[in-house]
PLY file of the C-alpha trace (Angstrom):
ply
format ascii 1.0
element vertex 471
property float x
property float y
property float z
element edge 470
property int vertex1
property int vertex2
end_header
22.82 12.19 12.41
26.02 13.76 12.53
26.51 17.71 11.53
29.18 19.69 11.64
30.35 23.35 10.27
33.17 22.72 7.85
35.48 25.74 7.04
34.07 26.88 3.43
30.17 25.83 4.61
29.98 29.55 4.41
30.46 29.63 0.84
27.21 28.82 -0.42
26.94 28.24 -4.23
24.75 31.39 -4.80
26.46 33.27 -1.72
28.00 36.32 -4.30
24.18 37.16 -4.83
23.78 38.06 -1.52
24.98 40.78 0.72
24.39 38.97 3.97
24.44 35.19 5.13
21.32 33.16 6.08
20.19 33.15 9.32
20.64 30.05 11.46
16.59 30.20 12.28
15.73 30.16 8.20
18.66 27.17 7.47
16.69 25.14 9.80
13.36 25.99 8.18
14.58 25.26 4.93
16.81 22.60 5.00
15.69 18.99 3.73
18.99 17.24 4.59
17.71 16.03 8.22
14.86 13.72 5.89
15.71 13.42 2.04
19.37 11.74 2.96
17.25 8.44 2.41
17.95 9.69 -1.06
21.37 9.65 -1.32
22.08 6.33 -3.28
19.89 7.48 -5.73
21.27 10.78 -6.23
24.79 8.94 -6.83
23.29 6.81 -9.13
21.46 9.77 -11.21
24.81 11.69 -10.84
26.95 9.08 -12.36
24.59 8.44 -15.05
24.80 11.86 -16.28
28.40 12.40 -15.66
28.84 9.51 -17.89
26.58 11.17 -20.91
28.40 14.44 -20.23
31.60 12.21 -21.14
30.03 10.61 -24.00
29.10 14.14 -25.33
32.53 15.54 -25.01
31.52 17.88 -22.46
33.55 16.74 -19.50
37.10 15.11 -20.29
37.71 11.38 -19.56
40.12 12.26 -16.46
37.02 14.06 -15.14
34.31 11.09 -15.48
37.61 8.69 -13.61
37.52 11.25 -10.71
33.88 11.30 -10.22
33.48 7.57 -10.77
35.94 6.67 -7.68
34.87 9.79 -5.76
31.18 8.58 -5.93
32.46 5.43 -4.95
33.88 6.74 -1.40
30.89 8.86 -1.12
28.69 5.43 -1.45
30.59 3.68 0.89
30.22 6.28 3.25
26.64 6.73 3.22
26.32 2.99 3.43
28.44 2.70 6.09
26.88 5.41 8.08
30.07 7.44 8.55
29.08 10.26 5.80
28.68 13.85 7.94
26.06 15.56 7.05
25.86 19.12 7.17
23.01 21.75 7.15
25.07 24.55 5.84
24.43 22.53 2.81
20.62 21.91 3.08
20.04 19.28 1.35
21.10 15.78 0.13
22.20 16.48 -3.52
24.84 19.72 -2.02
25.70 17.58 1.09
26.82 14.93 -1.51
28.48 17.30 -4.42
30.29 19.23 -1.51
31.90 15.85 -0.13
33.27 14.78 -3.84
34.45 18.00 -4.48
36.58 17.49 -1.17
37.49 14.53 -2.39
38.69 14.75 -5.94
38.52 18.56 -6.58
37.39 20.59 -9.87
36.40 17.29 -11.08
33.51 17.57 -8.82
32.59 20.90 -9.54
32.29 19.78 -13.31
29.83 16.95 -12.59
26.77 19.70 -12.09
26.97 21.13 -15.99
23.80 20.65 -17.45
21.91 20.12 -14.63
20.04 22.06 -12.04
19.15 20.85 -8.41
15.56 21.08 -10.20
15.94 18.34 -12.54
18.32 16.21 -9.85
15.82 15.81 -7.33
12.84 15.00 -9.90
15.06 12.33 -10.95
16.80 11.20 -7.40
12.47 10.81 -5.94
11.66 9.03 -8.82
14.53 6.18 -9.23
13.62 6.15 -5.40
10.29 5.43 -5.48
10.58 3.33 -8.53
12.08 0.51 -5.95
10.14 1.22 -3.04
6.92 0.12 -5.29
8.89 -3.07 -6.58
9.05 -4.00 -2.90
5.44 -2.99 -2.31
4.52 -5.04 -4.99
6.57 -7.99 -3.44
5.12 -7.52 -0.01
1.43 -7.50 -1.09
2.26 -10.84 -2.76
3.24 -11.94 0.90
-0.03 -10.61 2.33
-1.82 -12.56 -0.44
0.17 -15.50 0.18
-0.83 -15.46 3.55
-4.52 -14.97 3.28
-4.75 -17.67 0.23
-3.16 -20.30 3.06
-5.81 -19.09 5.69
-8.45 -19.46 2.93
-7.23 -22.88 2.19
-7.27 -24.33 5.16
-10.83 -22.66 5.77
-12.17 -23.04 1.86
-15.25 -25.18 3.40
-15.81 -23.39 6.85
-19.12 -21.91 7.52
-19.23 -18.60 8.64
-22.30 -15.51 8.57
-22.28 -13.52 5.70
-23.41 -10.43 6.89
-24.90 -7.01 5.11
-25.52 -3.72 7.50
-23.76 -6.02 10.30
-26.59 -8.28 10.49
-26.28 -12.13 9.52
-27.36 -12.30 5.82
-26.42 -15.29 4.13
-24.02 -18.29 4.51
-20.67 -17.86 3.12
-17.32 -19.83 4.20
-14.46 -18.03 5.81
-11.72 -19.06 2.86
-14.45 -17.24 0.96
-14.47 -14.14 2.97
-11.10 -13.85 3.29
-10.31 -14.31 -0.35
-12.30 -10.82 -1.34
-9.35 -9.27 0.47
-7.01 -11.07 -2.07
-9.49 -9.41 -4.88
-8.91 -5.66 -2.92
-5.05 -6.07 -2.63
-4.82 -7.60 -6.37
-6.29 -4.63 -7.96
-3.80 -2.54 -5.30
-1.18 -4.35 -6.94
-2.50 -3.37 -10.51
-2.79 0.23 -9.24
0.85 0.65 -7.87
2.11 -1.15 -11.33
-0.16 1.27 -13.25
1.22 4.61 -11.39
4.88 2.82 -11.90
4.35 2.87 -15.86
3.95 6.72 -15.56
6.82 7.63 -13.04
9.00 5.94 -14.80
10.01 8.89 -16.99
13.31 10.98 -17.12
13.04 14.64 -16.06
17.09 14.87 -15.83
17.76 17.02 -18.79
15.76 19.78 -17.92
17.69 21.37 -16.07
16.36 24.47 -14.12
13.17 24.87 -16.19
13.79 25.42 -19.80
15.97 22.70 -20.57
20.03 23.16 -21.11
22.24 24.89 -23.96
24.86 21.62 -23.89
24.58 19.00 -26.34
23.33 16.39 -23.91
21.76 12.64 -24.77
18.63 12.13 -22.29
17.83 9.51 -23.93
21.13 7.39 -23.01
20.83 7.97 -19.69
17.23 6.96 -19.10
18.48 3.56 -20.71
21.33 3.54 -18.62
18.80 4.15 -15.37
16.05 1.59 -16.35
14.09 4.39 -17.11
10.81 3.82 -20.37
11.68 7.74 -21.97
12.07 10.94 -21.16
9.63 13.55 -19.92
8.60 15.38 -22.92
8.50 18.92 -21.84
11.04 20.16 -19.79
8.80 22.93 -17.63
6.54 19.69 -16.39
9.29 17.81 -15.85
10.84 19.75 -13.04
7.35 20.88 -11.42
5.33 17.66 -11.78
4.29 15.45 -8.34
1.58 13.77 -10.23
3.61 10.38 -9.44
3.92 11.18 -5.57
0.20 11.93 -5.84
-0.52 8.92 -7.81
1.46 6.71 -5.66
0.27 8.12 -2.33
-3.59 7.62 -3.56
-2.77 4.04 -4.62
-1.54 3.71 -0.64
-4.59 5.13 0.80
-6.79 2.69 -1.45
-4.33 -0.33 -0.10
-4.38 1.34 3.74
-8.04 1.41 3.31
-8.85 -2.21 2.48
-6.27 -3.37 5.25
-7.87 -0.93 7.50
-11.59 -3.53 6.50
-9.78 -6.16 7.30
-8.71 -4.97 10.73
-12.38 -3.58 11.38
-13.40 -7.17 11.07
-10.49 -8.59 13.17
-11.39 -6.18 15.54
-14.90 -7.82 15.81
-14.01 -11.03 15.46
-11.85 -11.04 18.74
-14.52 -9.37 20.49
-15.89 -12.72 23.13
-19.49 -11.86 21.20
-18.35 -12.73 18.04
-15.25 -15.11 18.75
-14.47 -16.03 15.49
-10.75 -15.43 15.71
-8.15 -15.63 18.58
-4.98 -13.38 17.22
-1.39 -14.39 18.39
-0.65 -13.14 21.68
2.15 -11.48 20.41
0.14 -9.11 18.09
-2.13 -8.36 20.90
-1.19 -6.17 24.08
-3.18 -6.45 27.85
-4.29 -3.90 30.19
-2.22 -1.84 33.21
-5.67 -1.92 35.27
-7.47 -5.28 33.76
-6.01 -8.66 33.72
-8.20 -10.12 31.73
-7.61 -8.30 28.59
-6.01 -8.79 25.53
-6.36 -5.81 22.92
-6.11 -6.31 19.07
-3.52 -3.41 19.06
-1.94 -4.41 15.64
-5.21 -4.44 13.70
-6.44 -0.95 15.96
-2.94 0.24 14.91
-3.26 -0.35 11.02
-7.08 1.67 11.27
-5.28 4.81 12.44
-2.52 4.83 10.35
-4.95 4.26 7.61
-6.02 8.09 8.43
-2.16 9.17 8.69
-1.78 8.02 4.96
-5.33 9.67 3.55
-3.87 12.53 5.24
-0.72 12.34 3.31
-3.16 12.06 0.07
-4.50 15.39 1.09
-1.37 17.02 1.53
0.30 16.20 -1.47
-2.58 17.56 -3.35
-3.18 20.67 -1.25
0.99 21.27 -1.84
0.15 21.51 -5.37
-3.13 22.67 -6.07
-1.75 26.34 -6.51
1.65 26.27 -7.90
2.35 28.17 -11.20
4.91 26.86 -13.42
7.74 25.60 -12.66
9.82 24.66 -9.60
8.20 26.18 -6.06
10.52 25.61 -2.80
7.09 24.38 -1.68
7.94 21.31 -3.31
10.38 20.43 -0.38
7.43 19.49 1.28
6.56 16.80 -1.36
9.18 14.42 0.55
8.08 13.92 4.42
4.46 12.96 3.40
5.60 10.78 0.36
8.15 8.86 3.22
5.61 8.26 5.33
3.58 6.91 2.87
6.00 4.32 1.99
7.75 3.47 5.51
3.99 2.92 6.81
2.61 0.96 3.97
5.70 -1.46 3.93
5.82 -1.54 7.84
2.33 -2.35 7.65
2.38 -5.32 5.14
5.08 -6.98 6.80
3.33 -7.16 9.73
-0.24 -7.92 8.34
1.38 -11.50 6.65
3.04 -12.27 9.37
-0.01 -11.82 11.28
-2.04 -13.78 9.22
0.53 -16.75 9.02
0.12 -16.50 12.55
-3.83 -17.00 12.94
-3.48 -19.69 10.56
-0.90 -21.58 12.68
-2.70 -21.30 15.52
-4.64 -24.20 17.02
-7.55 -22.09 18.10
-6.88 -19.28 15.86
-9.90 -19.61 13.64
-13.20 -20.71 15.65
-15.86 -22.56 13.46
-17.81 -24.08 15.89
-18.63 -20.04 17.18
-19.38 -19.05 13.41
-21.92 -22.01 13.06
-23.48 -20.83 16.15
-23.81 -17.20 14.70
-25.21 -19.04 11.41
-28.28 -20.20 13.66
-28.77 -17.13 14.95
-29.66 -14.73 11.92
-32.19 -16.94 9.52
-29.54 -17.35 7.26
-30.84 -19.76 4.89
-34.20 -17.60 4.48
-33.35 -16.49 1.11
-32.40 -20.33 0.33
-36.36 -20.71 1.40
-37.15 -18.19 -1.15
-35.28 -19.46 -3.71
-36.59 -23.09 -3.26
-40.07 -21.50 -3.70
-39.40 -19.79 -6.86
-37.81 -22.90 -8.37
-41.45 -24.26 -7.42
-42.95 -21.82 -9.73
-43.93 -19.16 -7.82
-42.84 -15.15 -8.23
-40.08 -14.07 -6.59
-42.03 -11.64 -4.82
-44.78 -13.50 -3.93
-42.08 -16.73 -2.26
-40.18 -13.34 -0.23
-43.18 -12.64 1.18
-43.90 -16.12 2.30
-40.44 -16.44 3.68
-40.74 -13.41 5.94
-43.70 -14.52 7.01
-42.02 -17.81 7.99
-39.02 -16.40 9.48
-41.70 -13.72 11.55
-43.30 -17.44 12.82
-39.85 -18.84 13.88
-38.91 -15.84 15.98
-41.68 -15.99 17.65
-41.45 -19.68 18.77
-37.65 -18.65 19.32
-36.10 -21.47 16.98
-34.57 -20.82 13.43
-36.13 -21.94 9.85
-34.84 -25.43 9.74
-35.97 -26.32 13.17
-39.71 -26.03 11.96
-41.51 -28.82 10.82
-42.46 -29.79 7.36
-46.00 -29.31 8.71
-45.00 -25.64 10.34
-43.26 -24.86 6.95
-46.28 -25.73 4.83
-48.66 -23.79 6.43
-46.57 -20.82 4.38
-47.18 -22.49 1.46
-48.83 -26.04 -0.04
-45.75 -26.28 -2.55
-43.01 -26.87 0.36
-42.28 -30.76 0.36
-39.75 -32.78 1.88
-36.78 -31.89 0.20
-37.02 -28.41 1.71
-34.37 -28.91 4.70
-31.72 -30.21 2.47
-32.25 -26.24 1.59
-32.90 -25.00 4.73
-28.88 -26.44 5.86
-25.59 -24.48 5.71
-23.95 -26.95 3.71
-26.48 -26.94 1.15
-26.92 -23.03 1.14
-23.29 -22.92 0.35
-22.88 -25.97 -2.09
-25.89 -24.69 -4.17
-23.71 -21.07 -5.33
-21.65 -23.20 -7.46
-20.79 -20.76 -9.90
-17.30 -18.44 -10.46
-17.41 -16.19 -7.50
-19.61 -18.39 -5.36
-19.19 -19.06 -1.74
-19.17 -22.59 -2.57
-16.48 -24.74 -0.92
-14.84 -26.12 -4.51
-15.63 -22.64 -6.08
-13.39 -21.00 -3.02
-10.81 -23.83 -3.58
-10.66 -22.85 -7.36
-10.46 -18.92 -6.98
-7.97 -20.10 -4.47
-5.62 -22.31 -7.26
-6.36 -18.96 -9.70
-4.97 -16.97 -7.54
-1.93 -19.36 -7.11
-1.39 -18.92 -10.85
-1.37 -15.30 -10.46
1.49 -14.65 -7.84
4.19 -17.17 -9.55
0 1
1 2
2 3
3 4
4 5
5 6
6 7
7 8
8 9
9 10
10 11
11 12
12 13
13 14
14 15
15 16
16 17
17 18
18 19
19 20
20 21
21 22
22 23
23 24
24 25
25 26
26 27
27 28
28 29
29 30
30 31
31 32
32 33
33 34
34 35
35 36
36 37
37 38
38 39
39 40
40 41
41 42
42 43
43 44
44 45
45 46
46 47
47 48
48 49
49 50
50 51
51 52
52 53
53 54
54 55
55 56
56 57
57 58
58 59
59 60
60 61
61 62
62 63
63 64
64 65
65 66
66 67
67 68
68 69
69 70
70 71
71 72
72 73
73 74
74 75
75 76
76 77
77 78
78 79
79 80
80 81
81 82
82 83
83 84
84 85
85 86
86 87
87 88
88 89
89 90
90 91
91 92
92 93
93 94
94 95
95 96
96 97
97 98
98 99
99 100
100 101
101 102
102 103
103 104
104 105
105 106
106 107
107 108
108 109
109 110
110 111
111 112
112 113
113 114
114 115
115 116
116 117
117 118
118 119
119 120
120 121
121 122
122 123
123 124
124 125
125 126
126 127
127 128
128 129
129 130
130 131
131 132
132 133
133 134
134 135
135 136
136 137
137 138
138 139
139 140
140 141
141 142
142 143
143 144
144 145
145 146
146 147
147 148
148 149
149 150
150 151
151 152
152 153
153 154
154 155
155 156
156 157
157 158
158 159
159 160
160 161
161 162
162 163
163 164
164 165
165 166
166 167
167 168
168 169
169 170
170 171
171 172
172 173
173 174
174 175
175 176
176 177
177 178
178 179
179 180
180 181
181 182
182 183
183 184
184 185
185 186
186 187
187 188
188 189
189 190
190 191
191 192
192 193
193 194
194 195
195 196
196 197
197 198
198 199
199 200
200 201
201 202
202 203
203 204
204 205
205 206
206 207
207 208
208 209
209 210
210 211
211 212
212 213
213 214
214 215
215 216
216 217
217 218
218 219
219 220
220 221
221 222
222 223
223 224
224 225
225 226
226 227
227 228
228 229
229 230
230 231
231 232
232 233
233 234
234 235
235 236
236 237
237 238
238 239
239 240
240 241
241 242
242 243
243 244
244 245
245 246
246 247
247 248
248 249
249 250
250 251
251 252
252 253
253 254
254 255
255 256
256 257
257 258
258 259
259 260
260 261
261 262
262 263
263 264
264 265
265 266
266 267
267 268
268 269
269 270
270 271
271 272
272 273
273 274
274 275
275 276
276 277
277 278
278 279
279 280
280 281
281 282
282 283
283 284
284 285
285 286
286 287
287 288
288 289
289 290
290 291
291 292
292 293
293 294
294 295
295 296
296 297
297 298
298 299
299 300
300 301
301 302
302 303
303 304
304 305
305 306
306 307
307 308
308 309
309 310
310 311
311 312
312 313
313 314
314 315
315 316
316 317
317 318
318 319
319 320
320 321
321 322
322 323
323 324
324 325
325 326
326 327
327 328
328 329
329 330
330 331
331 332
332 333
333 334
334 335
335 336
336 337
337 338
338 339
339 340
340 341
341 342
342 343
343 344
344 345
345 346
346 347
347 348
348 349
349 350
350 351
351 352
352 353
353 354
354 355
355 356
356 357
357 358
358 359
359 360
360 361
361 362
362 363
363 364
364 365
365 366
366 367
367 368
368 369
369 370
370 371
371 372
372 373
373 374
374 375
375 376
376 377
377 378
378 379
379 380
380 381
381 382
382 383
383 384
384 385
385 386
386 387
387 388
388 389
389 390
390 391
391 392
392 393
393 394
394 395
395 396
396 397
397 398
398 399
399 400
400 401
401 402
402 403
403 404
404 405
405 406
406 407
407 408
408 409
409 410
410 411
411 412
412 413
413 414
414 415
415 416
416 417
417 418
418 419
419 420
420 421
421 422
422 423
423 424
424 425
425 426
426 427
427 428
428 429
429 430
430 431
431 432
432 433
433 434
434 435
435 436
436 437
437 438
438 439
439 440
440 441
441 442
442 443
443 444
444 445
445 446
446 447
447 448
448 449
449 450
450 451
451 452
452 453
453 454
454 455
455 456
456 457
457 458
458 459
459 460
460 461
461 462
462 463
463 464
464 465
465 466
466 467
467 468
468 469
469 470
């Protein structure tokens, strides 16, 4: 970033209060320039909204709203061009920015603040920021979920353990598996929608705290800036973070349920499991062991999980104390709230592209090392049970005889469908020969035919559903 010291960066806008300047050591601890400049296209959008209004209600002259048009216009194509200095005499992004115009086109720029406080501007500049970042959340969870509904496609009918407590539990297939993450990350999509609805509110018009003695239209410019209304009382309106908090919680909950996901990766590399075999490229070796290739990205996306529950905590520990109305501790609303959103987005990207990438591989998914973990947990055993109950007996009484079964086939080291329909009836006189059409994998999972099921065509449907959802 560039800084310099300008000749009038003395002249701060409150300066004549004061009977001596600010230290160096305190502009440093209070600036926000060095982060919120992420800001500034917002904050020339929000500023040319209003100067607009302030032109429709007579209180600037047309020559004025000209000036700051093309003057915001430079400032823009600064900023995008990376050639705007920035300077900490001015602190922050919406000074750095009204200093530079004012440079540029003169009283004109000094007019542009009536009305307004830096209160009300930087509720407004946060919001119409984050307003976009979670329309390209939204966007890149629908790339995650595109991802994962190929993987679960090609794998609708592969058997895999189903496990409870880590331990092999049932049969499911792997397109079934992996669609419950497309069930996590849909209702994260409903959440960040949700928490949009209520950010998507107007503070500018408020002004420091108690609102502004000019005739001013709020209401034109939250049409003008896509904006539902106007926040209804103008004390809230400056002091509120419910949205950061909101928005931030909605990340953990994503972060959290991508943080599963890599828990499972995790495993699934491990040579004990082998169910998986990432890319090489999301995987990194060892400076001391050759033979090792490290899930990094998936280890990566755990921790950061923690960085963004820790943002969660922040933001509500930064305002669990704060009387009415503006606190400078608010400044700190803006590091943890960035965070949020570069890791989140950083983190989706990544995670489809990841995905894709297992699913292109040739060896990427493993099925012949999930059937082998199938035979090693009694995984049909509660198929067993079930048989017996449709047989007439309690359920109670046909889990009993099952465990008693499966207690028989560990000990002679083999698993349910490897006894004999003589072993098997020994359990119970109702077993007949249709039991190891049961007893299989394929008929475990064919026989949970319902919505939901792990059945292959019920995986295929919630798989076509889901289709319907994202166009």
């Amino acid at each position: 970033m560039q800084e310099h010291t300008p000749a009038d960066s003395g002249a701060k806008t409150w300066s004549e209060r004061f009977s001596e300047p600010v230290s160096d050591l305190v502009k440093r601890y209070t600036a926000s320039v060095f982060f919120d400049q992420r800001l500034a296209r917002h904050d020339i959008l929000g500023s040319l909204a209003h100067a607009r209004m302030l032109a429709r209600q007579g209180i600037i002259g047309a020559d004025d709203l000209r000036a700051s048009e093309d003057g915001m216009a430079r400032v823009l194509a600064e900023v995008d061009a990376g050639t705007f200095v920035w300077n900490l005499d001015d602190e922050d992004v919406h000074l750095n920015i009204e200093k530079r115009l004012t440079a540029l086109i003169g009283d004109a720029g000094k007019r542009l603040h009536t009305g307004r406080s830096r209160n009300d501007q930087v509720a407004t500049d946060i919001r119409l920021w984050l307003r976009d970042e979670i329309d390209g959340i939204v966007g890149l969870i629908g790339d995650f979920q595109r991802a994962i509904l190929d993987l679960a496609g090609k794998h609708a009918a592969t058997p895999m353990p189903g496990f409870t407590h880590l331990q092999v539990a049932q049969p499911v297939t792997f397109g079934h598996h992996m669609m419950a993450y497309f069930e996590m990350t849909q209702r994260d999509k409903e959440r960040f929608l949700d928490a949009r609805k209520r950010l998507n509110r107007l503070p500018l018009g408020a002004a420091a705290l108690a609102g502004t003695a000019y005739v001013i239209d709020r209401e034109s410019v939250a049409a003008e800036l896509g904006f539902d209304g106007v926040c209804g009382n103008s004390l809230d309106a400056v002091s509120d973070r419910d949205f950061a908090i909101e928005f931030t919680a909605a990340a953990a909950l994503l972060m959290t349920h991508l943080s599963r996901l890599s828990e499972e990766l995790i495993l699934w590399m491990n040579p004990r499991f082998g169910f998986i075999n990432l890319p090489d490229r999301y995987c990194t070796g060892s400076s001391i062991m050759p033979q090792k290739k490290n899930p990094d990205v998936p280890e990566l996306v755990r921790g950061k999980t923690g960085r963004v529950n820790g943002h969660l905590m922040a933001l509500l520990t930064l305002m669990k104390s704060q009387p009415l109305a503006y606190n400078k501790d608010n400044q700190e609303d803006k590091e943890p709230l960035f965070d949020t959103v570069d890791t989140v987005v950083d983190t989706l990207r990544i995670y489809a592209d990841m995905l894709s990438g297992l699913n292109a591989k040739d060896d990427g998914v493993r099925p012949e090392n999930m059937r082998r973990a199938l035979a090693e947990g009694f995984a049909t055993a509660t198929d067993l049970a079930d048989y017996l109950v449709k047989k007439g007996l309690p359920f109670r009484d046909a889990h009993g005889i099952v465990a008693r079964a499966v207690k028989a086939a560990e000990q002679r080291g083999c698993d349910l469908p490897q006894l004999s329909l003589d072993e098997l009836r020994e359990f119970s006189p109702v077993i007949e020969a249709d039991v190891h059409a049961v007893l299989t994998v394929e008929g475990s999972l064919a026989s949970r035919a319902h919505t939901g099921g792990t059945a292959p065509e019920q995986v295929r449907a919630a798989i076509a559903r889901a289709r319907v959802l994202l166009k």
